[in-house]
C-alpha positions as CSV (number, residue, x, y, z in Angstrom):
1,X,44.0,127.1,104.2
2,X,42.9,125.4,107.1
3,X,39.1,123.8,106.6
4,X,36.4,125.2,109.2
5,X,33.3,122.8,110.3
6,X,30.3,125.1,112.1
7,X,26.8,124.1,113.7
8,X,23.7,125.6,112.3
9,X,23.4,129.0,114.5
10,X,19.8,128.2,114.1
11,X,20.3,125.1,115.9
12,X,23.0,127.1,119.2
13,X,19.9,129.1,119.1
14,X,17.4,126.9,119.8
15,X,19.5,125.2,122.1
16,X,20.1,128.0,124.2
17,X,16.4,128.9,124.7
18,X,14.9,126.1,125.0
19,X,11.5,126.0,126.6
20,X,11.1,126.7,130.6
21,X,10.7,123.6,133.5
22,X,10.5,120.7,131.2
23,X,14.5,120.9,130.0
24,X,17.3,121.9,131.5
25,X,18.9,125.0,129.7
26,X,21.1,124.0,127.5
27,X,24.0,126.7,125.9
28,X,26.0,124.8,122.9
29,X,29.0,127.4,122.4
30,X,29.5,126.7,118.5
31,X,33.3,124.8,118.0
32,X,35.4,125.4,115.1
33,X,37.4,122.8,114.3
34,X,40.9,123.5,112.0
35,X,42.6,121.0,110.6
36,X,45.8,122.0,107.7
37,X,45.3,120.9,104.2
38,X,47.8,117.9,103.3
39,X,49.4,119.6,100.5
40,X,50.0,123.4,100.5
41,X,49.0,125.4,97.9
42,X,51.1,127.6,96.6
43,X,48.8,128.6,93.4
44,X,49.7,132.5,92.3
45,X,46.6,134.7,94.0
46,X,45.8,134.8,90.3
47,X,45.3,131.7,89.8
48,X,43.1,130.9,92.3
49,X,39.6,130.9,91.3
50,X,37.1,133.3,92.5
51,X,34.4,131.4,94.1
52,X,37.8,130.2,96.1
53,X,38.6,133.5,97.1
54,X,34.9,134.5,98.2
55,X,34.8,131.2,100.2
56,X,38.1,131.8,102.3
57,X,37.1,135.2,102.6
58,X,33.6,134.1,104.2
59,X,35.5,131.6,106.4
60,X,37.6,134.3,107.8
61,X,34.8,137.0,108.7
62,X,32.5,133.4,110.2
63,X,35.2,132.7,112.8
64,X,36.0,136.7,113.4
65,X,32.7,137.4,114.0
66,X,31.3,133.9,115.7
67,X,30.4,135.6,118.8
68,X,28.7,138.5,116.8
69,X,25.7,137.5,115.2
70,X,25.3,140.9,113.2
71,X,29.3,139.1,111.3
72,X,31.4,141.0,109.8
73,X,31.1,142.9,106.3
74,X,33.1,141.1,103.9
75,X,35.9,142.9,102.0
76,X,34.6,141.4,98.6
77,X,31.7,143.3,98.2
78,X,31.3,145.7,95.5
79,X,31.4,145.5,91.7
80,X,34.6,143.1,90.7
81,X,37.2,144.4,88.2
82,X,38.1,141.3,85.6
83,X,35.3,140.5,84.7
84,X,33.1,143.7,86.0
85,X,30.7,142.0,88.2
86,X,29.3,141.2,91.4
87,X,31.1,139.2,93.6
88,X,29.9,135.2,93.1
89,X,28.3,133.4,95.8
90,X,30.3,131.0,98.5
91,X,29.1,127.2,98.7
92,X,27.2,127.6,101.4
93,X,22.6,128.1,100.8
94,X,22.3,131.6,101.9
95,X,23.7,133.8,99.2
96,X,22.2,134.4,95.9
97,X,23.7,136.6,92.4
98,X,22.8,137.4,89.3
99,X,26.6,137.1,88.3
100,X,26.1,133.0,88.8
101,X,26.1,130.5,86.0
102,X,22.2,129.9,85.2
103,X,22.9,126.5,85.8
104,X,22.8,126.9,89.5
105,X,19.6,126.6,90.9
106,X,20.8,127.1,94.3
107,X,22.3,130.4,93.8
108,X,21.9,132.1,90.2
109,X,18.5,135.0,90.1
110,X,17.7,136.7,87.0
111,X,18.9,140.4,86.4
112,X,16.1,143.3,86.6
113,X,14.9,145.4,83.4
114,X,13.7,148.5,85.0
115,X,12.1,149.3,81.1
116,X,10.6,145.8,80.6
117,X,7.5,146.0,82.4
118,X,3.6,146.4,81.6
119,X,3.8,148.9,83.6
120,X,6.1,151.0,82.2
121,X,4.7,153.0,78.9
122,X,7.1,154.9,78.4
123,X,11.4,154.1,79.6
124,X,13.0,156.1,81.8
125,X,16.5,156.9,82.5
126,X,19.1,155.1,84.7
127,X,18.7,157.7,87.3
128,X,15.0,158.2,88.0
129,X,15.2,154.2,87.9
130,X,17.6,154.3,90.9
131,X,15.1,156.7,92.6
132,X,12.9,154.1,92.2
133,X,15.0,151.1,93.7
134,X,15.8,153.0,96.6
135,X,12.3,154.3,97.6
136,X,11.3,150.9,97.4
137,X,14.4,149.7,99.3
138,X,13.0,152.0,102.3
139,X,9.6,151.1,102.3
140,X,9.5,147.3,101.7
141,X,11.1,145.1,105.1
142,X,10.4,141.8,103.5
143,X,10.3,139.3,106.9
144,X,10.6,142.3,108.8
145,X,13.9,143.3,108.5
146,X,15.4,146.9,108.3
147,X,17.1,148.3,105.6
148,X,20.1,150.8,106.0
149,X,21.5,151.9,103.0
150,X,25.4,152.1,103.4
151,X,26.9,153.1,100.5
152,X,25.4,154.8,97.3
153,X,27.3,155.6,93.8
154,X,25.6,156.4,90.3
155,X,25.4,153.2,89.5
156,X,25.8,150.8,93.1
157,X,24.0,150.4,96.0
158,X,24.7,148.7,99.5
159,X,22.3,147.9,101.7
160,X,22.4,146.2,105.1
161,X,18.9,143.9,106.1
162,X,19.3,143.6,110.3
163,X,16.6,140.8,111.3
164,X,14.5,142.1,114.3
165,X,15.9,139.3,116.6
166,X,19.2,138.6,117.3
167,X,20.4,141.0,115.0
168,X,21.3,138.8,112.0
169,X,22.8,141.2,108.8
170,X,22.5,140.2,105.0
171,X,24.2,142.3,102.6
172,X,22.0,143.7,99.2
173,X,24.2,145.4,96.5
174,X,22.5,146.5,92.9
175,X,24.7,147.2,90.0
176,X,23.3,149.4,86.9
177,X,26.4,148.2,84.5
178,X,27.3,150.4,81.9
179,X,26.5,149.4,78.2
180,X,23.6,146.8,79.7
181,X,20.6,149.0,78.6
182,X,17.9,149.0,81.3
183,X,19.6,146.1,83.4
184,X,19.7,145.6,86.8
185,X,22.4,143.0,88.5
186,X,22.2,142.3,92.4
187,X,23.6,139.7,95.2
188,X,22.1,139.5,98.4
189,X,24.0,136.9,100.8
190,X,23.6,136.2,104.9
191,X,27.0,136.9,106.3
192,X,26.9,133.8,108.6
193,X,25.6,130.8,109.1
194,X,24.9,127.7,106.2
195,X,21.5,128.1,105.5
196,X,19.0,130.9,104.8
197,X,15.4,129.3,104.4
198,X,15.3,130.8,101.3
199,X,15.2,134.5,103.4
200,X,17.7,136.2,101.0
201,X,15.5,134.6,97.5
202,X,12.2,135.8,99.3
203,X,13.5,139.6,99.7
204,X,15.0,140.0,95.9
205,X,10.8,138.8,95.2
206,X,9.2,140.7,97.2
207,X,11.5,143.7,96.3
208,X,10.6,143.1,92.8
209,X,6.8,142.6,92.9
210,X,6.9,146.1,94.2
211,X,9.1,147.4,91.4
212,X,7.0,145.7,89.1
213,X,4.2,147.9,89.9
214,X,6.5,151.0,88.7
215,X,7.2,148.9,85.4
216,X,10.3,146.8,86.3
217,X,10.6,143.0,85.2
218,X,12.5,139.9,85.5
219,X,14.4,139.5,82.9
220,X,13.7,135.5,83.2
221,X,11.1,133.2,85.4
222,X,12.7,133.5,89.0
């Protein structure tokens, strides 16, 4: 697989609008640079491991989509068969899941336990706990970004955050797995770029102090 190397899009940004009379403008067109791995790998897809497999995949949809900052929705997404989870996070600082090892402080959250809350004095079922995620989802635009819910099943939700400039979009899902009483699993991950300043972490929190006021919970210090 060849390697890719990519500026901060922050930093073509910046570049390209930078202030009037004292600087000449200045557009940096981001450059890609490819270069083929010295020995091939020729690994059965099944061996190859999955945070591999979500890497190249991100790779792929960076350089289709360099020219679009909204990217490309990656084919990944979606509750994963063997083991039935979310999809894990790629290397890069702007993704986060509950289906990480604890371990990782740069991308493992703590599930939700829509039941575990003060709040909460009596449980309620999967279903009106849904209701509950997705009024939330349409009311709260953590750092002013707009939700669009794109796909919905008993159990899953998708939802696309578009940043109100330049159109940046992070992808949300939350998983109600079956035999997991009361739990609630999510990823939310920027679609390009390396870094997130912490954007994806800070809407998963502000989501949940909302739903804490319904009687949701962390199911560990986040």
């Amino acid at each position: 697989m060849a390697s890719m190397a990519l500026p901060s899009i922050y930093s073509y940004c910046n570049n390209k609008y930078k202030n009037k009379g004292h600087t000449h403008k200045i557009s940096t067109v981001p450059r890609i640079v490819l270069s083929q791995s010295q020995k091939p790998d020729n690994k059965p897809d099944h061996q190859i491991p999955r945070r591999e497999i979500i890497l190249r995949s991100s790779e792929l949809a960076v350089i289709g989509a360099i020219f679009s900052f909204s990217g490309k929705k990656p084919e990944y997404l979606g509750v994963q068969k063997n083991p039935p989870a979310l999809a894990l996070c790629p290397a890069t600082q702007n993704c986060i899941s509950t289906s990480e090892n604890v371990g990782d402080l740069t991308h493992y959250a703590p599930p939700w336990n829509y039941n575990g809350g003060r709040n909460r004095k009596k449980p309620v079922t999967r279903e009106v706990a849904m209701e509950e995620l997705l009024q939330v989802i349409k009311s709260t635009k953590p750092d002013k970004y707009t939700p669009k819910i794109v796909e919905k099943k008993d159990d899953y939700v998708l939802v696309e955050y578009e940043s109100p400039i330049l159109g940046f979009v992070d992808d949300v899902e939350f998983w109600f797995p079956s035999g997991k009483k009361s739990i609630v699993e999510y990823r939310s991950a920027s679609r390009i770029g390396n870094f997130d300043f912490d954007v994806n972490r800070k809407r998963i929190k502000a989501l949940r102090l909302v739903l804490e006021k319904k009687g949701w919970a962390s199911e560990e210090t986040f």
